[in-house]
C-alpha positions as CSV (number, residue, x, y, z in Angstrom):
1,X,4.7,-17.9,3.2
2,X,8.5,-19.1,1.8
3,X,10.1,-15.9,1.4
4,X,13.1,-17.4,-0.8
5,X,16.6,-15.5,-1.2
6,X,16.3,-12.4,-3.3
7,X,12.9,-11.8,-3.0
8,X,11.5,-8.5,-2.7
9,X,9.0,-7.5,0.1
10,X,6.4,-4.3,-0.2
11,X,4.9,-3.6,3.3
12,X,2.6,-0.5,2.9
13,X,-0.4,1.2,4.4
14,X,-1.8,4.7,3.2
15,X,0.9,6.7,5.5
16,X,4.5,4.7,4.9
17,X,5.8,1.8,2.8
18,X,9.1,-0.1,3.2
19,X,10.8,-1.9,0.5
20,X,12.6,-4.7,1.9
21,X,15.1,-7.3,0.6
22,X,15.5,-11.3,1.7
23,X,19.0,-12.4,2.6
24,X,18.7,-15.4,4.0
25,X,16.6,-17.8,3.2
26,X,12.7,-19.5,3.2
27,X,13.6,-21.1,6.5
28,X,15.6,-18.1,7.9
29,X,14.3,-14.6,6.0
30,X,17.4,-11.8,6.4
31,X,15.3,-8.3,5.4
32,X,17.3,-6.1,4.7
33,X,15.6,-2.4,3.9
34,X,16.2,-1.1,0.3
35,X,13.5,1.8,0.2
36,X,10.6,3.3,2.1
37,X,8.8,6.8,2.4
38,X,6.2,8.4,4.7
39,X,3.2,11.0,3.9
40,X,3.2,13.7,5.9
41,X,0.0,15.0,5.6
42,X,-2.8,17.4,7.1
43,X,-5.4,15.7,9.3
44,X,-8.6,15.1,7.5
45,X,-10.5,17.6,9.1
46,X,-7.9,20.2,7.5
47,X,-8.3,18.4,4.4
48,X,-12.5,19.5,3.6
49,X,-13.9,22.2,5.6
50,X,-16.4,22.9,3.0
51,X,-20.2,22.1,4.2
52,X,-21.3,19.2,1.3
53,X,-22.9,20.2,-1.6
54,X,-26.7,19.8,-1.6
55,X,-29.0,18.8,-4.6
56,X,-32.4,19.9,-6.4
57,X,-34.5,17.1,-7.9
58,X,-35.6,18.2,-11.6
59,X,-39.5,17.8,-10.0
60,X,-40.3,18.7,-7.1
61,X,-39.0,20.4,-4.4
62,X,-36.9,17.8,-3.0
63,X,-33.9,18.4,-1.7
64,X,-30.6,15.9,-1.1
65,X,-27.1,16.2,0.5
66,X,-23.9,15.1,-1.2
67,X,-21.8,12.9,0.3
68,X,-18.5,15.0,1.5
69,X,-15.5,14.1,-0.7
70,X,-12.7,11.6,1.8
71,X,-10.0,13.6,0.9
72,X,-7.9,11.7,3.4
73,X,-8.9,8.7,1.5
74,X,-7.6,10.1,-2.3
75,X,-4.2,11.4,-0.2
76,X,-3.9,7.5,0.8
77,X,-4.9,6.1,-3.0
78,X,-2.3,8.0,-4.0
79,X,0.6,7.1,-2.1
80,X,-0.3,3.8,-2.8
81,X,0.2,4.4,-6.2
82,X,3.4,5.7,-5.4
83,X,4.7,2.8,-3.3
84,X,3.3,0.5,-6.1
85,X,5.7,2.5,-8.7
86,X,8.1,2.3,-6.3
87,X,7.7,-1.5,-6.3
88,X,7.5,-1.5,-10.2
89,X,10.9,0.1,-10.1
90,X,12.7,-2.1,-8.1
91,X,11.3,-5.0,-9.7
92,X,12.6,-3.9,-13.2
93,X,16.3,-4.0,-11.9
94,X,16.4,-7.3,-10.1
95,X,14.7,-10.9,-9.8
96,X,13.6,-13.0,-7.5
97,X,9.9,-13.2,-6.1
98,X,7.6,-10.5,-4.9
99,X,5.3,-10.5,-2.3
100,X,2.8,-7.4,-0.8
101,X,1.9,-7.0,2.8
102,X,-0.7,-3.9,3.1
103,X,-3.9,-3.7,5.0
104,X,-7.0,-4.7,2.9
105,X,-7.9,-1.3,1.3
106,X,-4.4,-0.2,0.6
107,X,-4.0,-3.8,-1.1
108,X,-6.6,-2.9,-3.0
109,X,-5.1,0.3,-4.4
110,X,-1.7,-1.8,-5.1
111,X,-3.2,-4.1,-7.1
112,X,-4.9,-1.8,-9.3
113,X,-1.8,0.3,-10.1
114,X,0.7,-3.5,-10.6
115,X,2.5,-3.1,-13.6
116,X,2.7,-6.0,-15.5
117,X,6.6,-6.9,-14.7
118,X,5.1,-6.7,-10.6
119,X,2.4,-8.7,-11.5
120,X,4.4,-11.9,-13.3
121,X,6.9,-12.3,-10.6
122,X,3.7,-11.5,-7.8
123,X,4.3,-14.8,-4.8
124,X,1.9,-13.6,-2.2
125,X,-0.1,-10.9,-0.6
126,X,-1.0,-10.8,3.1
127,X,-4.0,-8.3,3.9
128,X,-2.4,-7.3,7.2
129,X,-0.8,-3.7,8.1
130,X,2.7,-4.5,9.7
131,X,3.9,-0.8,9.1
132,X,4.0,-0.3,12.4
133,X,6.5,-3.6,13.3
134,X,10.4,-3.5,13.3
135,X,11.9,-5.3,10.2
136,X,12.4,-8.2,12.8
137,X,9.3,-8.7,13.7
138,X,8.0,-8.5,9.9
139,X,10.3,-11.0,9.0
140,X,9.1,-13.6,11.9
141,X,5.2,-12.9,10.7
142,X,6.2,-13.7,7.2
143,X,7.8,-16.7,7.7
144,X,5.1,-18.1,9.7
């Protein structure tokens, strides 16, 4: 990718996101971090310790089990709705190009919640969870 001066870098997962900045340029990226939050949440076998639901057919004397609701799984969907207002915040006070790094279910969620002004100035997304690298390192797999 040619992360140009300026541009604007989400890196996210369902626990932590990082807003970070380019300095330098395509051939040298310079992130610099602007933003970033972690969830702190219960493990998800706090989360539901219901037994699932079950379910009568309207004949019969069937029975069915529900599905237990992935409360671990909303908790994520929503801070990625956070990062990606987050994102649609910064974007409104600056210019430059935009580009996402997330793992492929959290990119998902990002690009359902875009707001438009994210989603005009939207370079590149890499399906790839780089959280867990130092700005350094994320800078080096972008610029590959």
């Amino acid at each position: 990718m040619h992360i140009r001066h300026d541009a604007l870098i989400l890196v996210a997962d369902g626990q932590k996101y990082l807003l970070l900045r380019n300095q330098g340029d395509f051939r040298a990226p310079a992130l610099t971090v602007e933003g970033g939050a972690e969830r702190k949440g219960a493990p998800a076998r706090a989360m539901g310790t219901d037994r699932p639901g079950r379910s009568f057919a309207s004949t019969g004397t069937a029975r069915s089990a529900l599905d237990e609701t992935d409360f671990a799984a909303l908790a994520e969907a929503r801070f990625a709705g956070e990062a990606a207002a987050a994102l649609a915040e910064r974007a409104n006070g600056s210019s430059g190009d935009i580009f996402v790094a997330a793992p492929p279910d959290t990119l998902a969620e990002l690009r359902r919640r875009y707001s438009p002004a994210v989603k005009a100035r939207l370079a590149g997304e890499l399906d790839k969870n780089l959280t867990g690298h130092t700005v350094a390192d994320i800078a080096a797999i972008l610029s590959r």
